[in-house]
N, C-alpha and C positions, 0 to 999 in steps of 0.2 A: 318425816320419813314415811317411806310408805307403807301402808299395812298389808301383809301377808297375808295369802289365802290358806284356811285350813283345811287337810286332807279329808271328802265326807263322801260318804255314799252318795246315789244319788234322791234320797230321801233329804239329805241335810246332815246326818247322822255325822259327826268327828270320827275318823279312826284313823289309828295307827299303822298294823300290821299288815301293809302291803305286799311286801313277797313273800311273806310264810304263814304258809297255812297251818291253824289249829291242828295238833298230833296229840297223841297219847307218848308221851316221850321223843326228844328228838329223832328217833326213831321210829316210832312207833304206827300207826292207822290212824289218818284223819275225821275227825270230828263232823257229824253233819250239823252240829250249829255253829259251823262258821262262816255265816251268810255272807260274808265280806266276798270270800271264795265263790260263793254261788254268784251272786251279782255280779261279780267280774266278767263269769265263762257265762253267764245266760245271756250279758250283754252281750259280749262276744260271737258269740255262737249268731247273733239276730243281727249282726254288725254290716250282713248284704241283703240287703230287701233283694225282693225276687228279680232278676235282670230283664232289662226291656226284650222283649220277643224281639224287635228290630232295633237300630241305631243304638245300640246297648253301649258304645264306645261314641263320648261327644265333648265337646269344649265348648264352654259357652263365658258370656260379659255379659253388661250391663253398659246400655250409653243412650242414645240421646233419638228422637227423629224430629227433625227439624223441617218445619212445612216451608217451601220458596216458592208455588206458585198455588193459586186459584183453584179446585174444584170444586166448589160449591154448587156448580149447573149440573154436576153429578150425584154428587151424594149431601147428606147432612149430619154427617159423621163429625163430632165433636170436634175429634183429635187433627180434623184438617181445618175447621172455620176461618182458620188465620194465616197469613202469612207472615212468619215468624215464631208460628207457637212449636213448642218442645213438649215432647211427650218421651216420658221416661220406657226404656224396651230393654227386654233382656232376651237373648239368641243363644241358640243354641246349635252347632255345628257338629254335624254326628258320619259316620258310616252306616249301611244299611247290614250290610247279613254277616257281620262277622261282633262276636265275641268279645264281653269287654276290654279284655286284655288283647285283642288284636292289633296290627298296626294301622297306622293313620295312612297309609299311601294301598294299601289295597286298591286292587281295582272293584269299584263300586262307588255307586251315586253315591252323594252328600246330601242329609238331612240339612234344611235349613229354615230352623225353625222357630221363629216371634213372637214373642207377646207383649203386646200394647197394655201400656196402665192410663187407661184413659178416666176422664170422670164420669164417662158412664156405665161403666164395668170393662174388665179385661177381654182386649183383641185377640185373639190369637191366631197367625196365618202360620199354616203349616204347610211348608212346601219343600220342592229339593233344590240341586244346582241342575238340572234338568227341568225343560219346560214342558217336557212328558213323562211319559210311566209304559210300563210293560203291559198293562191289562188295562182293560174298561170297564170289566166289570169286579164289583167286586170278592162276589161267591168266588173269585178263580184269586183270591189271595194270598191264604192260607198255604193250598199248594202252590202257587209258582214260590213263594217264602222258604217252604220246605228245600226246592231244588237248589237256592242260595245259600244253606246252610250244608249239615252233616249227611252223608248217606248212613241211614240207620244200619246197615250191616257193619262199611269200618271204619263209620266214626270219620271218617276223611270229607273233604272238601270234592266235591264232584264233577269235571270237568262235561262227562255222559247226563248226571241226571238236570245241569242247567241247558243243554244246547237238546239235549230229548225232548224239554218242555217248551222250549224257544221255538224251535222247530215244528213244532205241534201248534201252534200258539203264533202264526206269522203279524199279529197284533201289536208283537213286540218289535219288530225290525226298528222300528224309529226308534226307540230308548237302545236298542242294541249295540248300533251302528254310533251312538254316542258315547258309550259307553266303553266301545271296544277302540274309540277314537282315545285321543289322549287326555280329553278332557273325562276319562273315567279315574285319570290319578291326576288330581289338581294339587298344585304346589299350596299345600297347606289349605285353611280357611278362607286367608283373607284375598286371593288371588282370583276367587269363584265368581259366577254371577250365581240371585239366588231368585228363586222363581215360588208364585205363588201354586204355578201350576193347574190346579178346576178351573173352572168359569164360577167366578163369584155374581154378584150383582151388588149396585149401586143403587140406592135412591133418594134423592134431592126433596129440599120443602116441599114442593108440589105432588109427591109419593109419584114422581115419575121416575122407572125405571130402567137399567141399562145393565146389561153384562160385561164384565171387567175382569180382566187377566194383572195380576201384580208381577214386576221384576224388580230386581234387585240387583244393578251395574255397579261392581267393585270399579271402585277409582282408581285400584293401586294397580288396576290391568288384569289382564287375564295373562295366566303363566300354571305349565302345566310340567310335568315330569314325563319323560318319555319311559314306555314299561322299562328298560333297564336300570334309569336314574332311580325307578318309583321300587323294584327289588332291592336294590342297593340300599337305600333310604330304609328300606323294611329293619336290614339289618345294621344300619349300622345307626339308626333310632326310632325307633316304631311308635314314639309317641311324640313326630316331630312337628305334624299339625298344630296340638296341644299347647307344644312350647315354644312354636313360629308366633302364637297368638297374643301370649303373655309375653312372651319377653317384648313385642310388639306395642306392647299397651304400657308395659313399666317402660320403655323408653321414650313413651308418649308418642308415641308415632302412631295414633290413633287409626284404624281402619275404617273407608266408607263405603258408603254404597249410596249411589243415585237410584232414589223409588220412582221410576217409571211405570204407567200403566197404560190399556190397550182398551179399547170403550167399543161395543158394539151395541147395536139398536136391536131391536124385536125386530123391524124389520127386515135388517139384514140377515138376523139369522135364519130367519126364514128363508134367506136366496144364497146363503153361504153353501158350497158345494161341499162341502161335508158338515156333520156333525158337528157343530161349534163346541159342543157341549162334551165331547168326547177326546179325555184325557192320553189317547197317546196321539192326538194331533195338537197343531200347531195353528195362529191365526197370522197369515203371512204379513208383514210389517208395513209393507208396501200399499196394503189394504187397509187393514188397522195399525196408523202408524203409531210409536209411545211417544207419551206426552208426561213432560216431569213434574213432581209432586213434592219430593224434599229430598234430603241427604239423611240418613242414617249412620251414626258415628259411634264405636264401641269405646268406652274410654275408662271402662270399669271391671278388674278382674273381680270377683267373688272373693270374699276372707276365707269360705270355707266351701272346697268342691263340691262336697257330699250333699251340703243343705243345699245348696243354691243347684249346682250341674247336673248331679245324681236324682234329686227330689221335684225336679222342675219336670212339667205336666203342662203337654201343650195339644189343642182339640180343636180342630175345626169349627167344632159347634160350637164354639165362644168367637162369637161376632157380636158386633156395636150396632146401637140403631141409625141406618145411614146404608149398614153392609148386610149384605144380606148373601142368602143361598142361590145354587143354579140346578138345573137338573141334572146335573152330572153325577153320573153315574154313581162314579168313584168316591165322590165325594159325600152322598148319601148316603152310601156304607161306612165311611169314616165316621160322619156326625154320632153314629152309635159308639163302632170300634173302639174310638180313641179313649172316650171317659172310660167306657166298662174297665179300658185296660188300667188306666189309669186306678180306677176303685179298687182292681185285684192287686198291680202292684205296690200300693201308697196308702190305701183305705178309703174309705167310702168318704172320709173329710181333706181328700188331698187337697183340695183349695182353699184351705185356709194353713196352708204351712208355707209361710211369707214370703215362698219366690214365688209362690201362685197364688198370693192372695191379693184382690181387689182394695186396694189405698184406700178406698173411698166406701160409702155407706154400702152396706150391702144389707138386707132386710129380708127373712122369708121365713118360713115354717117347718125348715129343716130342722131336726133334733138329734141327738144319739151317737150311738153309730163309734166304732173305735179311733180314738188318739182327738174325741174333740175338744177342742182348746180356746174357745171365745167366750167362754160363760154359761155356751149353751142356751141361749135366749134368756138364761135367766129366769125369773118368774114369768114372763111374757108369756101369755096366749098359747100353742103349738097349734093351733087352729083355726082356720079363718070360710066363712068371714064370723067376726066375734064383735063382743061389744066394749073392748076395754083397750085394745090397741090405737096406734095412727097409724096403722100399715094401709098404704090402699093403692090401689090401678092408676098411673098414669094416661088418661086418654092422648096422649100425643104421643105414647110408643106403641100403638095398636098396628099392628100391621097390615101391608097391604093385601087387598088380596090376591091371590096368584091363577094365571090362568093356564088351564092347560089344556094341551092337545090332543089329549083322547079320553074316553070315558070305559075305554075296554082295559081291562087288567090281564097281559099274560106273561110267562115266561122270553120277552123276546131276546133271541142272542143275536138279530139284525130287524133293524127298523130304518130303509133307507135304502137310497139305490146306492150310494157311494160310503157305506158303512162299513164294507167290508172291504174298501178299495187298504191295502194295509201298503203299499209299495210308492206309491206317485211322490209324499211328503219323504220318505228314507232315500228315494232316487234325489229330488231335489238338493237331499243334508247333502249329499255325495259330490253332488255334480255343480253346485251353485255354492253354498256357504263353507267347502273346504276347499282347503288350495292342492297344490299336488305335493308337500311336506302334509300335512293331514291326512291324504289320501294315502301317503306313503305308511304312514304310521299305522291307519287304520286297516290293513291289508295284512300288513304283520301280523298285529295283536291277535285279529282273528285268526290266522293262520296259527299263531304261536298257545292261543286257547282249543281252539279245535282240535289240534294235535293230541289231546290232553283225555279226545272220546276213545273210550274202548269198548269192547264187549264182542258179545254177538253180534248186535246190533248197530253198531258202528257204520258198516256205508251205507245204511239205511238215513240214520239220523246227517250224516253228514250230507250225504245227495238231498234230503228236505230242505235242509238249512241253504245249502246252493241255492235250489231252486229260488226261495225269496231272494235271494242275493242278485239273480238274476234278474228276475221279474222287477226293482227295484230299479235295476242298472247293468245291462251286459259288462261292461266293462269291469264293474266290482266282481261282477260274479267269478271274467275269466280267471283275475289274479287271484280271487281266493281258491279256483280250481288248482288252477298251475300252481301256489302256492301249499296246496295239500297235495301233490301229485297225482290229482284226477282228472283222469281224462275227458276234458272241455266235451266234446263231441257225443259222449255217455251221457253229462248230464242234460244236456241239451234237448234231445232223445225222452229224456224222463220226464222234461220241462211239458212236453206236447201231452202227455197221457196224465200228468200227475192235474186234478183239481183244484182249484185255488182254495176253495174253501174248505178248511180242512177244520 
């Protein structure tokens, strides 16, 4: 027979009196030593750690990545050596500006975001379902984040103060025009592709290196909801991502994804006509074409959301040796971002609470600090270098060293003749990789979001927003005129006097 758990604090302590609290007669004023009562509501009360500033609302598993082809001429990255080797990864599938409690088909990017438990410490690529981003730099994150959220006056969702900054900000057309396409409400998770998105780098036994873009090809297809399926859907289950995912995986119908990547040389960057390294462009496929690397297969819900989906901490800055950094921009403002954020929401030891702890040795002179829970080193040393430990320096993870191309340090917000070219890649999404049901949909959207500015300020921000629509693609631009009832011929007029660089 099996033995029964007894009721205890969480000290270990036995007790009884669960629903009623210590009084002074059954009627009476309760007792303040009746710690039972306090521990319940103090838990309680602390029962939501602070919510992610972004992707606050995600779904995530546990499954597999399975290596099928060769890059070793690439990199020397543990977790690819072999053809055949599994390495265990846990994903996590989120929305960017909306609230935990929001629905899953909003319109907004999807976090898509990995961590490798490799043997040589955990991977983690943090990217979206998008192969760009709205900014390049990072100092401009904060606020464009702001405009995705509340307006602090009523608390509302803001149709003026996102297309005010968009507008201002024509940097973003390329994520925009994705965005406002259908693939901004993706049927669920598992229907996405998911992208690494920076310029990472690679580097192989011979410390030769290469820059590398990661993707992530769902196999089950790409399928997206059109804005009215993706409203409807809002209301009639706003947590259907979530539960497309799990019930998916309990009926064993495993989702995958084909890890392809896209390799550029030193050399070529240097003759690539834009910014290779600059996250709201794209490296055309034709040029750099991908090349596959394994399947990715989720086959594992979590027992428990909270610990594993809630408590899960994933950082750019956790690369293997093999992967390494690029100078991208954006992505050297994350390397900081991600942990600090992580420290405030989780503690200064969120990686060691076991969806984000390293399987394997992990060895350093970290101590202290709240909720830690490995022993603490123990009697060990806290200080190195010392004379009683085995901790010591691998020479063969020393890295290489990086060369760069200038010695002058300033604020530059354009470095480049075609840095600020923001329209030629958004004309291409338009004109070359949608068909004319895409193009149909994506004319709406915007029409149907635009509609949504008000203010004073209003045919100001909306004639802005033409203008890149224009300068992009005449064609986009007329239907979203004609589609807002502006007169094509007005904005055309503004086209001539207004500056590109704004």
């Amino acid at each position: 027979m099996e033995k029964k758990r007894t009721l205890s604090t969480a000290s270990g302590k036995p007790y009884v009196e669960h629903e009623d609290t210590m009084s002074v007669g059954p009627r009476g004023p309760l007792l303040l030593q009746d710690y039972i009562y306090h521990e319940k509501m103090a838990h309680f009360n602390r029962e939501r750690i602070p919510e992610r500033v972004v992707h606050a609302k995600g779904s995530g598993a546990f499954g597999t990545l399975t290596v099928t082809h060769d890059i070793s001429k690439y990199t020397r990255a543990k977790l690819f050596n072999k053809i055949g080797k599994q390495t265990k990864v846990f994903a996590r599938f989120s929305t960017v500006g909306g609230e935990k409690g929001s629905a899953d088909t909003e319109r907004d990017p999807r976090g898509f975001a990995l961590k490798f438990y490799t043997e040589e410490g955990n991977w983690d690529l943090v990217g979206n379902n998008t192969p760009v981003f709205f900014i390049k730099d990072p100092k401009k994150f904060d606020d464009f984040i702001h405009t995705q959220k509340r307006d602090p006056q009523t608390n509302c969702k803001s149709p003026t103060m996102m297309w005010d900054y968009w507008s201002l900000n024509p940097e973003s057309l390329h994520q925009v025009l994705i965005l406002m396409s259908d693939r901004g409400t993706p049927f669920g998770h598992r229907h996405m592709h998911g992208f690494g998105s920076h310029t990472y780098s690679m580097i192989n036994a011979k410390n030769e290196k290469v820059w590398v873009k990661f993707h992530f090809k769902t196999q089950q297809g790409i399928k997206n909801f059109t804005d009215r399926e993706a409203a409807e859907m809002k209301g009639k289950d706003p947590d259907f991502a979530q539960r497309d995912l799990v019930e998916s995986i309990e009926k064993r119908d495993f989702p995958r994804w084909t890890l392809k990547i896209q390799v550029m040389t030193d050399e070529q960057a240097k003759q690539f006509p834009f910014n290779p390294f600059d996250l709201t462009k794209i490296w055309p496929h034709k040029d750099f074409p991908l090349m596959e690397v394994g399947v990715m297969e989720l086959n594992e819900i979590p027992k428990n959301y909270f610990a594993d989906v809630e408590q899960s901490a994933f950082a750019p800055a956790h690369v293997v040796d093999g992967i390494s950094y690029s100078p991208d921009k954006m992505l050297q403002g994350r390397l900081l971002s991600y942990p600090d954020a992580h420290r405030y929401r989780l503690g200064a030891n969120y990686e060691q609470i076991p969806v984000n702890r390293c399987p394997y040795m992990v060895a350093n002179y970290q101590r202290d600090g709240s909720m830690r829970v490995d022993g603490n080193g123990g009697s060990d040393p806290n200080y190195y270098p010392n004379s009683f430990d085995d901790i010591r320096p691998d020479p063969q993870y020393k890295e290489t060293p990086m060369q760069l191309d200038s010695t002058v340090a300033d604020w530059y917000d354009r470095n480049g003749a075609n840095d600020d070219d923001h329209f030629t890649q958004p004309g291409l999404l338009f004109n070359k990789a949608m068909n004319d049901y895409d193009r149909h949909n994506l004319v709406s959207n915007i029409v149907g979001a635009m509609s949504g500015i008000t203010g004073p300020n209003k045919d100001l921000i909306v004639n802005r927003q033409l203008c890149h629509f224009f300068r992009a693609d005449a064609k986009l631009g007329t239907a979203v005129a004609k589609g807002l009832g502006v007169n094509v011929d007005d904005v055309l007029k503004e086209l001539k006097h207004e500056p590109v660089k704004i």
